[in-house]
C-alpha positions as a printed NumPy array, in Angstrom:
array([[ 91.585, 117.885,  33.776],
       [ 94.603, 115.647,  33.466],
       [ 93.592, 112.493,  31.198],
       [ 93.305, 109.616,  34.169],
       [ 96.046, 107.341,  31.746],
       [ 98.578, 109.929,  32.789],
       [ 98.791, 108.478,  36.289],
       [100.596, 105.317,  34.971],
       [103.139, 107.62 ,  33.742],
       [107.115, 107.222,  33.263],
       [108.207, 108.54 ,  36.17 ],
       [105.708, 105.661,  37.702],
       [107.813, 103.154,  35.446],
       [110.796, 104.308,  36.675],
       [109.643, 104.63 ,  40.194],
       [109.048, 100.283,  39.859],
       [112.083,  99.802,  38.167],
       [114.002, 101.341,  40.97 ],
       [112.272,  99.653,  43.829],
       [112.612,  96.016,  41.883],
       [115.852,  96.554,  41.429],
       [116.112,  96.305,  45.15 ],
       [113.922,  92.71 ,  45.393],
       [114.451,  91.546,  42.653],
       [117.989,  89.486,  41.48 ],
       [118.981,  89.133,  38.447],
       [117.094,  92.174,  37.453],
       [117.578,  94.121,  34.172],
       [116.49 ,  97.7  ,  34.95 ],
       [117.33 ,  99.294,  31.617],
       [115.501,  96.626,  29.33 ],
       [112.327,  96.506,  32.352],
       [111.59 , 100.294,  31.597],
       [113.028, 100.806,  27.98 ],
       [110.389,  97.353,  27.134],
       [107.446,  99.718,  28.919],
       [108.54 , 103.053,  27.996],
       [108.86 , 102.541,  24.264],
       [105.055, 101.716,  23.651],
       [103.299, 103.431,  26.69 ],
       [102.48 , 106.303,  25.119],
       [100.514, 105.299,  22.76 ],
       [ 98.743, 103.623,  25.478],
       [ 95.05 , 104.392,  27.182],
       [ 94.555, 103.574,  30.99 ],
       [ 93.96 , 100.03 ,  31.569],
       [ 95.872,  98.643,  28.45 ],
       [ 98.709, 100.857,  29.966],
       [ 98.713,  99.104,  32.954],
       [ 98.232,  95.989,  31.26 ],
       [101.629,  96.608,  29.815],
       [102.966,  97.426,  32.849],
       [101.509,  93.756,  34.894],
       [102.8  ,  91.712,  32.126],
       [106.399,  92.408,  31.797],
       [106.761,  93.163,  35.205],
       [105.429,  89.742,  35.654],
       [108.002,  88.565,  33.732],
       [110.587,  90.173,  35.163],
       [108.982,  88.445,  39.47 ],
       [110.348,  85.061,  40.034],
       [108.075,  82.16 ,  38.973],
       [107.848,  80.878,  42.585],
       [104.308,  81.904,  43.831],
       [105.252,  82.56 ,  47.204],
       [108.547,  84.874,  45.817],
       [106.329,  86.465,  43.554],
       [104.355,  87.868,  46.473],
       [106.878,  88.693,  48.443],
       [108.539,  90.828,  46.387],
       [105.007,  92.611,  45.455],
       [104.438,  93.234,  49.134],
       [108.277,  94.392,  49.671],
       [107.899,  97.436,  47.037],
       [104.432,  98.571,  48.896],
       [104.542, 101.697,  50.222],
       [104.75 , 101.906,  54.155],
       [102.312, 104.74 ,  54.457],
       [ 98.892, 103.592,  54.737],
       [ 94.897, 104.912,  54.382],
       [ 95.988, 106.812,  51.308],
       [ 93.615, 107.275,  48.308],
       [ 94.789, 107.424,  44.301],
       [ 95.728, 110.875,  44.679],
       [ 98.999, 109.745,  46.678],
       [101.99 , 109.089,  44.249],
       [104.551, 106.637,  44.54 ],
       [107.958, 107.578,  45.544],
       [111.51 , 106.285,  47.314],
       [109.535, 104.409,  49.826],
       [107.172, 102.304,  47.925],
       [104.494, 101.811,  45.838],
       [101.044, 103.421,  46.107],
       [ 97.804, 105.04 ,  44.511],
       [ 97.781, 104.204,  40.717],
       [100.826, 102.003,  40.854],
       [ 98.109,  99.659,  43.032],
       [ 96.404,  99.027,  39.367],
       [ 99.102,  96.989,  37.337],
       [100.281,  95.064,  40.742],
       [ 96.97 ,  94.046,  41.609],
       [ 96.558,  92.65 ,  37.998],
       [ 99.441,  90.493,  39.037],
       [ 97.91 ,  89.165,  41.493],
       [ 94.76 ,  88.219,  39.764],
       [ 96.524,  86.414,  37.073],
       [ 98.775,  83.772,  38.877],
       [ 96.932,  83.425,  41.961],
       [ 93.549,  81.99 ,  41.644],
       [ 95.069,  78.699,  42.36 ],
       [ 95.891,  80.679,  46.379],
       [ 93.087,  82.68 ,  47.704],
       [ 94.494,  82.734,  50.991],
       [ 97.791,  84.098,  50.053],
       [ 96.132,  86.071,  47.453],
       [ 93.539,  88.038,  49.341],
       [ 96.203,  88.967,  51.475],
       [ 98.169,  90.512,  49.465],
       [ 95.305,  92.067,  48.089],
       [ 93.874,  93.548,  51.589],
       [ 97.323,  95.24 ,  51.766],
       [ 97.353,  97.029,  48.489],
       [ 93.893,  98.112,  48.917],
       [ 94.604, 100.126,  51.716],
       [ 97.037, 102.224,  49.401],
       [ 94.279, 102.509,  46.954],
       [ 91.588,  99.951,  45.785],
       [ 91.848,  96.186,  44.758],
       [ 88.169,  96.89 ,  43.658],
       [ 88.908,  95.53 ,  40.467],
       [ 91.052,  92.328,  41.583],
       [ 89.128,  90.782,  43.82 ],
       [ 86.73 ,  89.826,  40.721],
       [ 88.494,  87.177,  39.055],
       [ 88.605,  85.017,  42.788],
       [ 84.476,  85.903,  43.088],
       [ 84.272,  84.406,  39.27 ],
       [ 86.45 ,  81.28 ,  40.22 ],
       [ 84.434,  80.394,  43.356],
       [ 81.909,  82.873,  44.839],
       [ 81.61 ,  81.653,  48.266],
       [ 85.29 ,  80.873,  49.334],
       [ 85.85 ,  84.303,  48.225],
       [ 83.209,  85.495,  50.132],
       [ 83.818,  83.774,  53.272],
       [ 87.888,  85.68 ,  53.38 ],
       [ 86.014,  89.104,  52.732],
       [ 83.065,  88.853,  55.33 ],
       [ 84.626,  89.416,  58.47 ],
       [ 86.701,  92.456,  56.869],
       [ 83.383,  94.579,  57.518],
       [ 85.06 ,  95.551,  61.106],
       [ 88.137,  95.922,  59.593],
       [ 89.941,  98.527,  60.784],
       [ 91.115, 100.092,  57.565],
       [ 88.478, 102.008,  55.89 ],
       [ 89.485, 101.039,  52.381],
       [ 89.377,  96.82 ,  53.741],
       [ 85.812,  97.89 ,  55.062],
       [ 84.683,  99.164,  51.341],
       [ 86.412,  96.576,  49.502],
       [ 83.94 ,  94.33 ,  51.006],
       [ 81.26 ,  96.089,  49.43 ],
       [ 83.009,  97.699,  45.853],
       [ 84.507,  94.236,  44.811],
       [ 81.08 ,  92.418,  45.112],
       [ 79.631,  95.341,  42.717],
       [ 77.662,  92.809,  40.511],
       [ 78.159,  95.518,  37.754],
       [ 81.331,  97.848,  38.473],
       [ 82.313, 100.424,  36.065],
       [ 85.668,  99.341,  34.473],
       [ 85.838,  95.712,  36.435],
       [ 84.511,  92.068,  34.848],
       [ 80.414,  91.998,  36.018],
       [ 79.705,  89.129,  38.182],
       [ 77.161,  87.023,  36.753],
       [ 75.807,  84.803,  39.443],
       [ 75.58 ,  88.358,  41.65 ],
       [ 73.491,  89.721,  38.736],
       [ 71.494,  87.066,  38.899],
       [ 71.172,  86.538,  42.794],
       [ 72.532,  89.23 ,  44.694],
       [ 71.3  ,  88.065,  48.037],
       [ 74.757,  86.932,  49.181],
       [ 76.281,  90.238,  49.514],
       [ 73.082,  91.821,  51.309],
       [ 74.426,  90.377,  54.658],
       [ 77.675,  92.192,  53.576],
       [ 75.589,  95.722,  52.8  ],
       [ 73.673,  95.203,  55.823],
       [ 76.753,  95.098,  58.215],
       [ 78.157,  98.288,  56.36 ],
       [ 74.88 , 100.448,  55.941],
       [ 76.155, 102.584,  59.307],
       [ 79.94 , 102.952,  58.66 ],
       [ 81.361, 105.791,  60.203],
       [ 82.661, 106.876,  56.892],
       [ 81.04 , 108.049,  54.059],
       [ 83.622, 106.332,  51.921],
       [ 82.042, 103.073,  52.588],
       [ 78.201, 103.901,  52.905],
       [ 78.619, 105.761,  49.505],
       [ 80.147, 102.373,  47.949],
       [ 77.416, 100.388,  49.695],
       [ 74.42 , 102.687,  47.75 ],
       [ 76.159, 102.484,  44.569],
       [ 76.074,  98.778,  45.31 ],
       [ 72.47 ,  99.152,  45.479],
       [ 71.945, 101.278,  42.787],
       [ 73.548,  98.213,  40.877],
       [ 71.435,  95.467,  42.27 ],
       [ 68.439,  97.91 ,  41.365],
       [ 69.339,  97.493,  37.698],
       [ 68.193,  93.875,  37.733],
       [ 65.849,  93.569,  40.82 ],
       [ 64.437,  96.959,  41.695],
       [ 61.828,  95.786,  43.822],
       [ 64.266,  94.074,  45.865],
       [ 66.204,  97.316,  46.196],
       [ 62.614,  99.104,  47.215],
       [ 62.015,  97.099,  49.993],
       [ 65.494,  97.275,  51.502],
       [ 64.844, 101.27 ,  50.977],
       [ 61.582, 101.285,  53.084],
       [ 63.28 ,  99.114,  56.146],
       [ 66.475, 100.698,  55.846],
       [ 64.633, 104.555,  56.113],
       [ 62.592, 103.24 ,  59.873],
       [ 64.532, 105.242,  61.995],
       [ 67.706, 106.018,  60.02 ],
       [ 69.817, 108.987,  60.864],
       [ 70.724, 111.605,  58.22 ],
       [ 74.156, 109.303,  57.39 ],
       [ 71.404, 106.442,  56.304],
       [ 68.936, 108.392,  54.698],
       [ 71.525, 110.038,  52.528],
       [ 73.256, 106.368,  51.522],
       [ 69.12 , 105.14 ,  50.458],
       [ 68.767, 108.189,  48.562],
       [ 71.668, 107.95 ,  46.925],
       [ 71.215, 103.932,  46.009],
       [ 67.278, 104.861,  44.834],
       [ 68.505, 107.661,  41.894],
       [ 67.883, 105.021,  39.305],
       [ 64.795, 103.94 ,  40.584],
       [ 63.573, 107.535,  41.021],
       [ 64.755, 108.774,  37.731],
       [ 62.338, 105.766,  36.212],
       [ 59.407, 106.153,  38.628],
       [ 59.611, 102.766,  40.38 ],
       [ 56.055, 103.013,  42.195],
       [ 57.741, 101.115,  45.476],
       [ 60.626, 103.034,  45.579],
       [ 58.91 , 106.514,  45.278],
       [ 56.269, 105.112,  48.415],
       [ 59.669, 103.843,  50.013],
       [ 61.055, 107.666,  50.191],
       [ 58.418, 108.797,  51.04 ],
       [ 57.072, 110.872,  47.457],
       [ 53.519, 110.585,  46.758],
       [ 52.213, 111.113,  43.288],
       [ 52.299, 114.986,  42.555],
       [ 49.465, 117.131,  42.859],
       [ 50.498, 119.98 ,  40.474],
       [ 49.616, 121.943,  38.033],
       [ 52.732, 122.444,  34.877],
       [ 53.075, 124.809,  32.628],
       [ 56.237, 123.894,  30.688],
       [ 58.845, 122.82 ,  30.024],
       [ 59.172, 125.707,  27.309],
       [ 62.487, 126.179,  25.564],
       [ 63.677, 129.511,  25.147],
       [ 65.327, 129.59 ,  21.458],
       [ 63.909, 126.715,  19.063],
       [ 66.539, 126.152,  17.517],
       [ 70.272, 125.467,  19.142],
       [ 73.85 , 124.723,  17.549],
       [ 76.261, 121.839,  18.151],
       [ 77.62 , 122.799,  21.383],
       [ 75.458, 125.424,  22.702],
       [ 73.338, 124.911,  25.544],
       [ 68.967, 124.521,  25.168],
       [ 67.602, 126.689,  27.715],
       [ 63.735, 125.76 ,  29.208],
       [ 61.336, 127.268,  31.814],
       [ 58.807, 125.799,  33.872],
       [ 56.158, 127.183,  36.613],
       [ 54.649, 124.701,  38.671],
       [ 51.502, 125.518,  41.484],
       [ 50.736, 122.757,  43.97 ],
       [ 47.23 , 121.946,  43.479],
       [ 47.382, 119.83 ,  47.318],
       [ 45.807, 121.006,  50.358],
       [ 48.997, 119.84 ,  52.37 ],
       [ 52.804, 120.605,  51.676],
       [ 54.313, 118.211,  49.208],
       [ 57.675, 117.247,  48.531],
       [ 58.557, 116.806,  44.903],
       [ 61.856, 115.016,  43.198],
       [ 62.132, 117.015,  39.797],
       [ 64.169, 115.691,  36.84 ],
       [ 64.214, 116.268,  33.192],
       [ 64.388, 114.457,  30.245],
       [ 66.284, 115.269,  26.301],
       [ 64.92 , 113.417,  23.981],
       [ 67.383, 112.617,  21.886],
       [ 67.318, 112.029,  17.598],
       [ 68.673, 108.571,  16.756],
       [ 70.213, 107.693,  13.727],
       [ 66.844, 106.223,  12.678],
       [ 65.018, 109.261,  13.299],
       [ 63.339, 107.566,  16.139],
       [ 63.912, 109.052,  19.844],
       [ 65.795, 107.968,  22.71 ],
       [ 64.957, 109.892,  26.123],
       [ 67.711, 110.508,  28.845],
       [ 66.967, 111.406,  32.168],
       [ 69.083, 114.222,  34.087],
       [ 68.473, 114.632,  37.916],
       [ 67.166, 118.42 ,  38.407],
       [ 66.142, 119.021,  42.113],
       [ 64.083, 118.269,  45.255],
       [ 61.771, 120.733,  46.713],
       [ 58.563, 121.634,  48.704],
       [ 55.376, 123.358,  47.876],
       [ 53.268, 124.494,  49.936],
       [ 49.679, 124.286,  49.634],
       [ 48.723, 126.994,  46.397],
       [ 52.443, 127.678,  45.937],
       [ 53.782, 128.85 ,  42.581],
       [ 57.445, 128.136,  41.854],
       [ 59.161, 129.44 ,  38.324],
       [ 62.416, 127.357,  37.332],
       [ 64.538, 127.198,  34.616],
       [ 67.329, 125.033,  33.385],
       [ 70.514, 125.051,  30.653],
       [ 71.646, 121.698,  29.212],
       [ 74.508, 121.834,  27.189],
       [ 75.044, 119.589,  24.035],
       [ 78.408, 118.751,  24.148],
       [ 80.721, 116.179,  22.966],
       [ 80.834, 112.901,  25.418],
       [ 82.356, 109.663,  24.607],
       [ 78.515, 107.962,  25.366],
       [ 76.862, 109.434,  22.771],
       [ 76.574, 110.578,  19.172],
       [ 74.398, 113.029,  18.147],
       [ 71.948, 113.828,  15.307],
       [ 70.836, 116.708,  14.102],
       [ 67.174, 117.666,  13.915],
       [ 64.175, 117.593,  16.004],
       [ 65.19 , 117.045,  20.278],
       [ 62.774, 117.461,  22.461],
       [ 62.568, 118.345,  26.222],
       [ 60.285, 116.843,  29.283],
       [ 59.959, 116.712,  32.679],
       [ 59.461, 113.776,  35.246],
       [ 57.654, 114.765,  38.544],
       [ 57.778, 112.278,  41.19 ],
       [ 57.905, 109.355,  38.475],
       [ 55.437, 111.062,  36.496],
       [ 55.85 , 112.348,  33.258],
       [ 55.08 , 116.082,  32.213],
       [ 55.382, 118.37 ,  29.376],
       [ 57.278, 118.086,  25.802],
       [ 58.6  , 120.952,  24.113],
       [ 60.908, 120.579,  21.13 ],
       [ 63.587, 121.979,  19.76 ],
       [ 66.25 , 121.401,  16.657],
       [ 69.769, 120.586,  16.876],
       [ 71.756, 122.343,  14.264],
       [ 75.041, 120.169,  13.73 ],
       [ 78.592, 120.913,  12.052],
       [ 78.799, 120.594,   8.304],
       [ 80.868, 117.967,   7.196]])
């Protein structure tokens, strides 16, 4: 898979240079992309387009107003397009969205008005997810008060906007504090978007959930069980998805919330199939579980790796497995690969790992195994 840095490429550069050229006078094109070029190579994804806001910055006039006009001039005309969708001769779109909307952030706190404007625009040709922050940090309910009504926008990526940019803890973007702290100002917000007719949004509104669960998981639980009275597959999906967290942990209210009762089973396993593994390689494990209930049951099965720390203590991770249903005396055999593998989350130690399951919220099982790593 293409490294996601390589979307702020040169021909991106170039692609700017060329439509400034056309906004912006005096404008130097050759020192614009030789000042960019020369150093983004070297460069990972946001301090690439990092680069790329500040000397194009530089190179906008100093008049607010000019400055935006000029950003909103070199947008792309084409609409509803996602980051997939390059930039060309007719504007600017997809990843080129990133470094212009960090423009935007930095010189115009002082102008919401003018600034979420120009915001709502780019985000239809990708996401202002990320820019929006800095105006929530400044002042939490002016910024609030622009995005509200854009829940009936008609633009799909306005209507998610609404709910990405108030993430309290979004992946790659500044967390919001007081939102960590009190998200009830955005649940009206969730609330109006819980039944979008696109899945783009309701999946942004559960992963807004999921975030608010990390800090106030009984808050999330309730929302769950009023959320599930009558909700349609669409709604049922978008709670499911916002509980994983919850589940994965056995939150007692969530788990009643969905509907998952404590599991009446009998387990035999997890057993790994080779005790010892190498660096790399995969650990292999099989488990038979018989419902021991008199009624079906429906089960949410995940597994744990317990992994070796550096202090020789260990640190279990949960991995989501399956759902199923037993029927009453039912036997089901399963069986599993996880691979050890390098990730950019985690360092590994050699020695003693161990595997478990969790049932429903409730722990099972513990078979270990040893991790064999590289010499030297």
């Amino acid at each position: 898979m293409e490294p996601f840095k390589n979307n702020l490429s040169p021909d991106l550069v170039i692609c700017l240079a060329d439509h400034l050229s056309r906004h912006v006078e005096p404008f130097d094109k050759a020192s614009y992309k030789t000042e960019i070029l020369a150093q983004l190579d070297h460069l990972e994804l946001k301090e690439r387009a990092r680069l790329i806001a500040d000397v194009t910055a530089r190179h906008l006039p100093g008049d607010l107003g000019e400055r935006f006009a000029v950003l909103e001039a070199i947008l792309h005309p084409m609409t509803e397009v996602g980051f997939d969708r390059g930039s060309d001769g007719k504007g600017i779109r997809g990843w080129g969205m990133m470094p212009l909307g960090m423009i935007v952030a930095d010189c115009g706190l002082d102008d919401f008005e003018s600034s979420f404007a120009l915001l709502k625009e780019m985000t239809k040709r990708a996401t202002a997810e990320f820019d929006v922050r800095p105006f929530l940090a400044r002042d939490q309910e002016r910024a609030l008060a622009i995005m509200a009504p854009w829940v009936n926008d008609p633009s799909v990526h306005v209507r998610r906007l609404v709910s990405e940019g108030t993430r309290p803890r979004l992946p790659w973007g500044m967390r919001l504090k007081r939102l960590i702290e009190d998200p009830a100002p955005t649940l009206p917000l969730l609330e109006a978007l819980k039944d979008d007719p696109e899945d783009y949004v309701r999946r942004s509104v559960a992963n807004h959930l999921n975030d608010i669960a990390k800090d106030h998981p009984d808050l999330v639980a309730e929302i769950a069980a009023r959320w599930l009275k009558g909700a349609d597959a669409n709604r049922e999906k978008l709670v499911r998805h916002a509980c994983r967290s919850l589940v994965k942990h056995g939150h007692e209210g969530t788990l009643k919330a969905l509907g998952l009762n404590p599991p009446k089973i009998a387990v035999l396993g997890p057993a790994v199939d080779v005790t010892e593994i190498r660096y790399g390689d995969a650990v292999a494990f099989k488990v038979d579980l018989t419902s021991t209930c008199v009624a079906p049951q429906d089960l949410v099965l995940d597994y744990l790796i317990h992994f070796r720390k550096a202090n020789g203590s260990m640190a279990p991770k949960v991995f989501k497995w399956k759902k199923l249903r037993l029927a009453p005396g039912e036997t089901i055999s399963l069986s599993r690969e996880h691979t050890i593998r390098p990730i950019t989350t985690r360092v590994y130690y050699g020695g003693t790992q161990a595997v478990s399951l969790r049932i429903n919220g409730q722990d099972y099982g513990y078979s270990e195994f040893q991790l064999r790593m590289p010499m030297g």
